[in-house]
N, C-alpha and C positions, 0 to 999 in steps of 0.2 A: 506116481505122476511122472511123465518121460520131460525132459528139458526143457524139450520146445513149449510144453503147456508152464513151466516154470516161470519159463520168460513172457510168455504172454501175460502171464498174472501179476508178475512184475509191473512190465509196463502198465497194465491198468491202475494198479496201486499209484504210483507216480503219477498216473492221468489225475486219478482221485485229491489226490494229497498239493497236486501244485496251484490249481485255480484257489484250495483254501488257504493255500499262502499266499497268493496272488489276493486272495481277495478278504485280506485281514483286513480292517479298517485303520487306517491312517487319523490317528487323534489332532484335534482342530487346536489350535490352527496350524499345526506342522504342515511337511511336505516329506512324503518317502519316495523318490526317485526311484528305488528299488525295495521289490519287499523286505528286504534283510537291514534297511537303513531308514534311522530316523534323524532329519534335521526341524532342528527349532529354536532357532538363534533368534534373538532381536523380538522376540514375544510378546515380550511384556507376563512373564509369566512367574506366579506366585508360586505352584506347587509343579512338581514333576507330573507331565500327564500322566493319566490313568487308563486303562484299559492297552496299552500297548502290547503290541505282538509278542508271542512268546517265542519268535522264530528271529527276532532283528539282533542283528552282528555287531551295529555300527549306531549308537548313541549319542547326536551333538543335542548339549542343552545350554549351551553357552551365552552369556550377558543375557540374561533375564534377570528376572528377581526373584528366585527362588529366596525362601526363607526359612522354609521348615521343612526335614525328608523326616517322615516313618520307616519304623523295620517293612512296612508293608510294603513303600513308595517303591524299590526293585523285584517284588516276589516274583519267582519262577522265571527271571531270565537267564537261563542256564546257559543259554548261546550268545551271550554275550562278551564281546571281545574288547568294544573301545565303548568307553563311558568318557564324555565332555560335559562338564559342570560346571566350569571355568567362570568369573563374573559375575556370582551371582552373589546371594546376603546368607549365607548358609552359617550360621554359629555352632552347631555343636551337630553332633551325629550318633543315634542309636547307637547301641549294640547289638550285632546282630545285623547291620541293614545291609552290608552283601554279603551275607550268607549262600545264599544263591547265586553268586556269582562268577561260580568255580571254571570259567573259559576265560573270563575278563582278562587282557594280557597290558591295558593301559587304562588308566585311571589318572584324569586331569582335573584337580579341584582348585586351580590357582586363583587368587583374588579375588578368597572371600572373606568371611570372620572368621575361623576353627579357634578357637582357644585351645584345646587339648586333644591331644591324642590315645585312646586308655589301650588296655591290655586287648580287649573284645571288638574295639572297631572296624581292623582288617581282617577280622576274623573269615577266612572263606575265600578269600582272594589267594587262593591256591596255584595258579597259571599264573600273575601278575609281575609283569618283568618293566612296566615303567611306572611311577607313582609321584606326579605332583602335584605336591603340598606350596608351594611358594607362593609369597606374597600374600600368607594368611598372618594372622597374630598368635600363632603356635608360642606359647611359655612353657608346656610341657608336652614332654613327649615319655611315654610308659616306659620300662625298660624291656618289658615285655612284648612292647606296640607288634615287631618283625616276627616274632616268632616263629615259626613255618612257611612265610613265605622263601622257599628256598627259590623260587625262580627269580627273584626281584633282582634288577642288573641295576637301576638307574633310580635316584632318590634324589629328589629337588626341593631341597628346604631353605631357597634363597629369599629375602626380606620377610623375615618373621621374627620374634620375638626370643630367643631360644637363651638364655643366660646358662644354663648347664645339664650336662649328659652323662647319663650312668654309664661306664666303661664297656654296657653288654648293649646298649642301646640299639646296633645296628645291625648285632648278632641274628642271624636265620635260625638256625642248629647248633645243636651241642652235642657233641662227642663227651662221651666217658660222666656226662653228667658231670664236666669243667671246664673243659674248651668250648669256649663263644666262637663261633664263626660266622662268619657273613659272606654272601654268595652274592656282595653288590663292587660292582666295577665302576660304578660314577654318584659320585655324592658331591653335591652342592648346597654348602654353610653358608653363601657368604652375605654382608649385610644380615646378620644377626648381633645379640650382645653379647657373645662369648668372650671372655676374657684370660681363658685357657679351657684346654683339654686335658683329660687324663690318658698318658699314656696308651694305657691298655684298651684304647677306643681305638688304632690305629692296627695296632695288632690283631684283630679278629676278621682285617678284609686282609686275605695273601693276595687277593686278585684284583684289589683295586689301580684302576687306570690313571682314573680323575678327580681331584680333588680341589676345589675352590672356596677360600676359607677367605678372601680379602672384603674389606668391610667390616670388621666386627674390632670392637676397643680391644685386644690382645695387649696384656701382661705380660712386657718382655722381661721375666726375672727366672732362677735357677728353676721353676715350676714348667716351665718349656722348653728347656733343655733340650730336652727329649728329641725335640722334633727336629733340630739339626740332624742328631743321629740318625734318626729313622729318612728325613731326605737324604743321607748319603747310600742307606742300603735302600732306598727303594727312587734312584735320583727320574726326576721326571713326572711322576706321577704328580704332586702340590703345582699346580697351574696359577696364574695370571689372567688377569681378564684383558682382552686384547679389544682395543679400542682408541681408532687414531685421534678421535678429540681429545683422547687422555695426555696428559704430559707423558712423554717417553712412549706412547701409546700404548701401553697397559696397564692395569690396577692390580698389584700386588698387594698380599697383607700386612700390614704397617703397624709397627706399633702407637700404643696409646698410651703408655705410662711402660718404666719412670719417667719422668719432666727429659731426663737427656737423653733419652732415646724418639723422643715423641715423632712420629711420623717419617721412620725411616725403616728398612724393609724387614718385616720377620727373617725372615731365611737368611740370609748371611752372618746375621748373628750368634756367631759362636759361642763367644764367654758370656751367658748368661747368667747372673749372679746374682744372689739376697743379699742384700745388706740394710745392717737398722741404721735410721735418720740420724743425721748431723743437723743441726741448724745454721745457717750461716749469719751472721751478723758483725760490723766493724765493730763492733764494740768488745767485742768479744778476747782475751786478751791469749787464752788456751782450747788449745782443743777438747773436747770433753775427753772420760776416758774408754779406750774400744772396747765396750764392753757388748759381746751378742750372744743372743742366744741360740743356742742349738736348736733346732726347728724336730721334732720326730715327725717323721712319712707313715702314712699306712701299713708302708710294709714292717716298720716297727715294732706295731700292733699284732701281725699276722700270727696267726697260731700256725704249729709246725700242720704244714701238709700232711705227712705222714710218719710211719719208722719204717726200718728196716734191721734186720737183724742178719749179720753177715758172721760165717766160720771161714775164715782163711786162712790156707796155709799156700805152700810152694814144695818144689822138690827137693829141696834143698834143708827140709823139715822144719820150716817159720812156721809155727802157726800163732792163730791171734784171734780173739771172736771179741765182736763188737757190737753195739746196742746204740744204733743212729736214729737222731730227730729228720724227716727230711722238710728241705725248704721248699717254697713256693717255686714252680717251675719259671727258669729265667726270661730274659725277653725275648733269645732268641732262639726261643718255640718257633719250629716251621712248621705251619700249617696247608696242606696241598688239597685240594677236592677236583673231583670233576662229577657232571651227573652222566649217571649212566643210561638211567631213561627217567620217563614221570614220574616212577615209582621208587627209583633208589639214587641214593648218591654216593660215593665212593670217595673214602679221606685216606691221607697218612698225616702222621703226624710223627716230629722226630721233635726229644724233650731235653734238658741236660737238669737235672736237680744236686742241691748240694746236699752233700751228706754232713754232719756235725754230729762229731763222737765224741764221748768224753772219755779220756784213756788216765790211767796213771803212769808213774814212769817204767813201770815193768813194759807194759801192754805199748807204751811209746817206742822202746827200745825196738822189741818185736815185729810192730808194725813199720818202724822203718827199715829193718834191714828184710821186709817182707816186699814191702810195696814201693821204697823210697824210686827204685830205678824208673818207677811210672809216674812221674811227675812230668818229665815233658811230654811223654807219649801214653797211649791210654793202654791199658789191658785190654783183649778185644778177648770178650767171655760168651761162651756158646751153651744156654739149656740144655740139659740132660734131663735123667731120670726123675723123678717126685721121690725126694729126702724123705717123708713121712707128709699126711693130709691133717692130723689132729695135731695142737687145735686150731690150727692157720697151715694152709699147704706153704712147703718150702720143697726150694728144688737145686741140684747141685748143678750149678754153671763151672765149667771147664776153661782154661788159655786153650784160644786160635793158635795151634801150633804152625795154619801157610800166613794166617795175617799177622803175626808174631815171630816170623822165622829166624829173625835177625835178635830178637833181645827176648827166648822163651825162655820162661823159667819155669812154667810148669803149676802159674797161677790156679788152685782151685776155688770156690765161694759159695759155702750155702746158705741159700737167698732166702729168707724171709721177708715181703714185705706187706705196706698196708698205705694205700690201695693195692689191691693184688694185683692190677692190670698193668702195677710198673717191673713184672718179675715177663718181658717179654723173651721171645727167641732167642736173641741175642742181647746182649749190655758190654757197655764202654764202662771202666773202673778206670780212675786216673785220682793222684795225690795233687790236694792243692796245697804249696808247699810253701807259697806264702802267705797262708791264712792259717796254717797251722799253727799248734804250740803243743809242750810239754802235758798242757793238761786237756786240750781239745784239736784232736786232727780232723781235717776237713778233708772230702774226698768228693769226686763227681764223677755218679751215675748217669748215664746218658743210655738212649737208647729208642727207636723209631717202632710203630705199630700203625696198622690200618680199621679201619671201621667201617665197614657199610652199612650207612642209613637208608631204613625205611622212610619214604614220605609218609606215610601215613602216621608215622610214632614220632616224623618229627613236627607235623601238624599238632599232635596232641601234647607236644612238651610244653613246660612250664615253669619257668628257671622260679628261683629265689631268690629275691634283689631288697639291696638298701641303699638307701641315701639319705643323706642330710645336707638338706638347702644352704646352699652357700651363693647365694646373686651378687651382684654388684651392690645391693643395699644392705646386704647381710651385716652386720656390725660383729667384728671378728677382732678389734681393737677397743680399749674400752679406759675412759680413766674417770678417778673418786676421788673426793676428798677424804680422808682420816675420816674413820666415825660415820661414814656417808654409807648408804648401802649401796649394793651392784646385785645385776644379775646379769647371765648368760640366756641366750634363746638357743636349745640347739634344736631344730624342727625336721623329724624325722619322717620318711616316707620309705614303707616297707613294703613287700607282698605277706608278712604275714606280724604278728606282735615281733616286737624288735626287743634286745637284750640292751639295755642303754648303762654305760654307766662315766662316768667323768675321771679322769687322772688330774690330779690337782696337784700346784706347784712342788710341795714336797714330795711328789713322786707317791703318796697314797691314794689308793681307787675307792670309789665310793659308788655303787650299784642304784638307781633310780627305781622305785621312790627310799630317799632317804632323810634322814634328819639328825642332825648333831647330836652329842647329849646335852648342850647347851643352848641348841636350839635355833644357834649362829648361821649354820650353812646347810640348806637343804636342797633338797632333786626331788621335782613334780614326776608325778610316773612320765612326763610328756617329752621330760628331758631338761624343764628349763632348771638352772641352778640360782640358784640367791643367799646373799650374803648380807643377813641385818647391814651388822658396821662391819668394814674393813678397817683391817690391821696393818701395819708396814709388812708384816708376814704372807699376806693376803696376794703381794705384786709378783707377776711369772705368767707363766703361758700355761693356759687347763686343756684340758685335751676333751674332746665329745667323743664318745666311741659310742657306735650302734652294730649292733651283728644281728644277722637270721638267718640259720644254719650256717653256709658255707660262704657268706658275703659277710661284706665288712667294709664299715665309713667309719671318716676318724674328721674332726676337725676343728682344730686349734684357736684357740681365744690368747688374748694376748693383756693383761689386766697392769695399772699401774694405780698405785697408790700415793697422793700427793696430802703435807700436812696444809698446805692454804699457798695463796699466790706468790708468797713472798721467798725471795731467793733462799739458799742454803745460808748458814751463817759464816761471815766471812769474804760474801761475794757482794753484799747489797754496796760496799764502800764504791765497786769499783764499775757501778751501772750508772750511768749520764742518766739522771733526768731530764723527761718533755717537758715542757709546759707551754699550758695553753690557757686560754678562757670558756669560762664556764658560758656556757649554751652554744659554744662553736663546735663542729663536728671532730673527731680526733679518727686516723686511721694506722692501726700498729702493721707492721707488715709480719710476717714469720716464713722465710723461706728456707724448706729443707729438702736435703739431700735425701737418699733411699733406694732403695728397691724391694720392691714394689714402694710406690709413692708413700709415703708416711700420709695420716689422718693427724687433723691439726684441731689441737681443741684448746682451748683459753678458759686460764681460770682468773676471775673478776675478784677486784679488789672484794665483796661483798661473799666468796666463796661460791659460787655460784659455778657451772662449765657452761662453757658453749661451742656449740662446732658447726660446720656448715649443715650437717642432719638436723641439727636441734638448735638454733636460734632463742635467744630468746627477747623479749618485747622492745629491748633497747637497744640490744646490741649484735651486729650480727657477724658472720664468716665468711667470706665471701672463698670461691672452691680454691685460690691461691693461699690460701689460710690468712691472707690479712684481715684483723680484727676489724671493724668498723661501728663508731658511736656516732650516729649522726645528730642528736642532740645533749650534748655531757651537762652533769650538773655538779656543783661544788662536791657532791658525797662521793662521785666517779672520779676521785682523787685515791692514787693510793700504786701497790703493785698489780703490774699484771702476768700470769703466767705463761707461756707458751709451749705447749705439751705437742711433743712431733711423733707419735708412733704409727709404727706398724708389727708385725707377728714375729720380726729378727731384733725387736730394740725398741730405744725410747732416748728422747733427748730434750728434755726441757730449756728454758732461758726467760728472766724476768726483764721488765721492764717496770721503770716508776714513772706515774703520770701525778704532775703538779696541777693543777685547776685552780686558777684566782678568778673572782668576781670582774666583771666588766665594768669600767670606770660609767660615770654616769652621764651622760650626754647632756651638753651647754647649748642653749635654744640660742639661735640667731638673732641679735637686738633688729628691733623692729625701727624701720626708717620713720623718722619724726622731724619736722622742720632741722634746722640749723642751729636755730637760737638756743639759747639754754631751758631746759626742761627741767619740771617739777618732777620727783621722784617718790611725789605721793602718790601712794598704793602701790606701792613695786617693790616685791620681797626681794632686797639685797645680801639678806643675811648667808652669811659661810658655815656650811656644817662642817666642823673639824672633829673627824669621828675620836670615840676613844676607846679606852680598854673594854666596854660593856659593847660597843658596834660590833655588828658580823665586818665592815669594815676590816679586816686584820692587817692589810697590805697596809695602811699612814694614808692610802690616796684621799687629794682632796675632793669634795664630792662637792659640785653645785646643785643646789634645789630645784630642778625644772618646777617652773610656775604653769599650771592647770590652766588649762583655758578656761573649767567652772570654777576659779578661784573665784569666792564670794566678795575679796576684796576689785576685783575687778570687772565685777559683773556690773554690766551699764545700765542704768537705769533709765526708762524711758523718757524721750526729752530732756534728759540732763546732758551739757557738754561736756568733751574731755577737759580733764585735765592743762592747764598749759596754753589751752587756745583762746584764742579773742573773743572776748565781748561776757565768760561765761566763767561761772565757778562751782566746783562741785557744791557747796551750800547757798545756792542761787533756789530761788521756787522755780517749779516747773511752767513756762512760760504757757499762757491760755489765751483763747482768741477774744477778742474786743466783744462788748456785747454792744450791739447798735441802739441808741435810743432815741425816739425821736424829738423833734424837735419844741420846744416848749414856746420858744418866741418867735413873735411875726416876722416872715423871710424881709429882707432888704431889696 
């Protein structure tokens, strides 16, 4: 067929194919302005319409009352680019429901219900470069939720519910199968309950612009550290909300506890710091003693990354072979990507990990008169030949004799390592020479690699992630009486069965499910721990550990064990007693120092606790920790305890509360003439309690006399007492009987 008939065929095709786009039907009661555009705002509309065009670009469904979408409610619109949702009553969302949606490049679902976000929801939204979520009731979001969206620039999760985030959360891709990366430049937290981040959530965007975290209760203690550091290497990007009604006209993130930091700005806060509770009270004569605890970090817990197995010598004929654990790569991994097109994306990534050997003094000696002169400067070592492939390849790396020209010595190193993709082209060797010792040298390997990702393979990954719920109501701080039992909740969320097991105060690990041989302390396979009675041996910090495969959550309980309310022996001399009366309200204060705030719990003269969590029927906590009895009775005499922890310490302080009986109230004599009165029927008598009276106090008690006091109940038609014409043993006066007249009138 010659061109010109090509192009004729053409165009009737196109004649063909346009009136059926032209003449899709526009579903009721919308309006499509254009065949490729559907609006339908202000509806009044319950489900997504039906039958819409397979051909439309532009989707407004905004303020209706959408309430329920199907996997079916988007099928086959492949040409889909903007989807508006925005308004309506939307609570939960299939899996699978834009599967089809592989053009959609915005996606606006603001202000509706979403509770959660799972693994499968975005699944297919493959093009999708804007996505907001804000101003839903989002409490979870999966860690898996992003996965393959590598286009995603733009994430809007302002006013939602969000109390805490897995580290890979907002990761797209992963390289090497352990670098998280995120391909998002603007994310918006803020007005959520976040009370901290974890580092390593910061780390996986290199390319982030914009960040807005203000609004959320932020725990300004050693736990957010971090993020001074990370705003000076990344200054700029943590933004302000700029608004000239605001004071100063913009809204920065503020903190929310401790008490002395309260409402003054995250970011400039450099020395961020844990320390456990002091209480402050005048009465108080010494300070307690500083006693804190050592806190372990996750990375405590970490198991070594990898090994490496090094032969070194020099020209000089040092040699030395070595057998290193390696660490978790540091934080300052540089992570770079660009995409190259739809289909691939193009990384480097440059890493430094510690090496940790354990040498003896021969192998010390050697290795430092081998490697000592590289401590300030690194060895700069170059791949060579494959050393042997069985049964792990190892490869001999050479000293840069132009990038080393000034201090060569002729450094060789053959590399074995594990993972193998840290044995690249090139490696940096360097002595760390203040972490070292006679019986463990420490060294750092450094060294940069690229990766190019498939979309496709990064659409189908699928990390393995753990966590354990840690919210603002998590109870992480815990106090018992002697004898009392406890338990731990650690509530674990995996991608797959999770390895749980507990580190407990004396430093031994007990694996879940477990049970004593005395049958004292056990671990439910679910993770929770319980403690019949506790022991004085019982108080210290337990640790939760969960792993699944190559993730890992750790988190710390903090346990105090008290014998009852009453002070230590020795201290009770030197505590002022309250006193008050019984059925009047009584309110103890307790305020303490901390970081992070301390949790305030009271223990009752009857051994009982209470805190502002758990109240109980009489007496309550108000969130300042001051106790409060709004009706006390003679038996609510006694001590009271005040227990201040948090996860760094513990500081208690008693108080004695005295409660006497209320005297008994004297009736006001009732006005009666002037004259002198009879004082029959009028209980005058004096109770003068004695040794058998609840009386304890000597007071004198007057008898209030009963208004149905029988001795003063009046009888009908009789006078009082005292008055004229009438006596109480008078007869009850009766009327005249009239009779008539017997004699003749006058």
């Amino acid at each position: 067929m010659d061109p010109p008939a090509v192009c004729v065929l053409h165009a009737l095709l196109l004649l063909l194919i346009l009136p059926l786009v032209a003449s899709a039907p526009c579903p009721r009661p919308c309006s499509c302005p254009q065949p490729t555009e559907l609006h339908c705002t202000f509806r009044s509309l319950i489900t997504i319409p039906a039958a819409v065009s397979r051909h439309v670009e532009r989707m407004n469904l905004g303020f209706n009352s959408i309430n329920k979408v199907t996997d079916k409610s988007l099928a086959g619109l492949r040409k889909l680019e903007l989807l508006m949702v925005h308004g309506n009553d939307i609570h939960s969302l299939p899996d699978g429901v834009f599967k089809d949606l592989t053009s959609l490049q915005m996606l606006k679902m603001s202000y509706n219900k979403l509770k959660e976000i799972n693994g499968h929801t975005l699944h297919g939204l493959w093009a999708l470069a804007r996505l907001h979520l804000d101003h839903n009731r989002l409490e979870f979001i999966h860690p898996d939720a992003f996965q393959g969206l590598a286009s995603l620039r733009l994430l809007q999760l302002e006013g939602n519910r969000l109390q805490q985030l897995h580290p890979a959360t907002f990761a797209t891709f992963t390289l090497m199968d352990y670098f998280h990366v995120s391909t998002l430049r603007h994310l918006y937290l803020s007005d959520n309950g976040l009370a901290s981040l974890p580092s390593e959530l910061l780390a996986t965007m290199p390319q982030l612009e914009n960040l807005y975290l203000h609004g959320n209760p932020w725990t300004c203690d050693c736990n957010m550290r971090w993020l001074h550091d990370w705003n000076k290497t990344s200054p700029g990007v943590l933004k302000c909300k700029k608004d000239r009604a605001l004071p100063g006209g913009q809204l920065c993130p503020m903190c929310s506890s401790p008490r002395h930091l309260r409402m003054k700005e995250l970011l400039p806060m450099e020395n961020l710091v844990c320390s456990r509770p002091i209480i402050s009270s005048p009465h108080r004569t010494s300070q307690p003693d500083d006693i804190e605890s050592e806190v372990m970090t996750t990375e405590d817990f970490s198991s070594p990354f990898g090994n490496v197995s090094l032969g070194l010598s020099d020209e000089h004929g040092n040699e030395v072979d070595l057998e290193c654990s390696v660490g978790q790569p540091r934080d300052l991994t540089k992570i770079n990507w660009e995409q190259v097109n739809q289909l691939q994306l193009a990384s480097n990534v440059t890493l430094s990990v510690d090496l940790e050997c354990p040498v003896d003094r021969e192998k010390y000696e050697r290795l430092w008169r081998l490697i000592a002169y590289y401590s300030n400067v690194p060895a700069h070592l170059q791949r060579g030949i494959m050393h042997r492939k069985e049964p792990h390849p190892t490869y001999v790396y050479r000293q840069d004799s132009e990038k080393d020209a000034l201090y060569y010595t002729g450094v060789k190193a053959n590399i074995m390592a594990q993972p193998a993709w840290l044995m690249q082209t090139s490696a940096d060797l360097q002595l760390n020479r203040l972490q070292s010792s006679a019986k463990t040298v420490k060294l750092i390997l450094s060294t940069d690699f690229s990766e190019t990702v498939e979309a496709e393979l990064v659409r189908r990954q699928r990390r393995t992630w753990v966590m354990i719920e840690s919210t603002n109501t998590t109870r992480k701080v815990l106090s018992a009486i002697l004898g009392s039992p406890s338990q731990m909740f650690c509530n674990v969320q995996s991608s797959g069965q999770p390895v749980i097991h507990w580190m407990l105060p004396d430093g031994s690990k007990v694996e879940a499910p477990y049970s004593s041989p005395d049958n004292r302390v056990s671990v439910s396979s679910e993770g929770r721990l319980v403690i019949k009675a506790v022991s004085h041996t019982d108080t210290g910090i337990y640790y939760c550990v969960a792993k699944v495969n190559g993730d890992l959550a750790v988190l710390p309980f903090h346990l105090t064990v008290q014998e009852s309310s009453s002070p230590p022996p020795g201290e009770d001399a030197s505590i002022t007693p309250i006193e008050g009366l019984a059925g009047s309200p009584i309110s103890l204060p307790c305020m303490a120092s901390g970081s992070p705030d301390a949790e305030i719990n009271w223990i009752l003269p009857s051994s009982n606790i209470v805190s502002f969590q758990a109240n109980s029927s009489r007496a309550l906590v108000y969130s300042n920790g001051t106790l409060h009895i709004p009706q006390t009775q003679l038996l609510d005499s006694g001590y009271y305890k005040c227990i201040a922890i948090n996860q760094h310490g513990v500081d208690t302080l008693a108080t004695k509360v005295t409660l006497v009986r209320r005297k008994g109230l004297i009736r006001p004599l009732r006005k009666f003439p002037a004259r002198p009165q009879s004082a029959s029927g009028v209980n005058t008598q004096i109770k003068v309690p004695t040794e058998d009276t609840e009386e304890a106090s000597g007071d004198i008690e007057v008898t209030p006399i009963s208004r149905l006091d029988p001795t003063r109940r009046r009888v009908p038609g009789a006078v009082a007492t005292g008055r004229r014409g009438g006596h109480p043993s008078r007869k009850m006066w009766r009327r005249p009987v009239l009779r008539k007249p017997t004699g003749p009138r006058c």
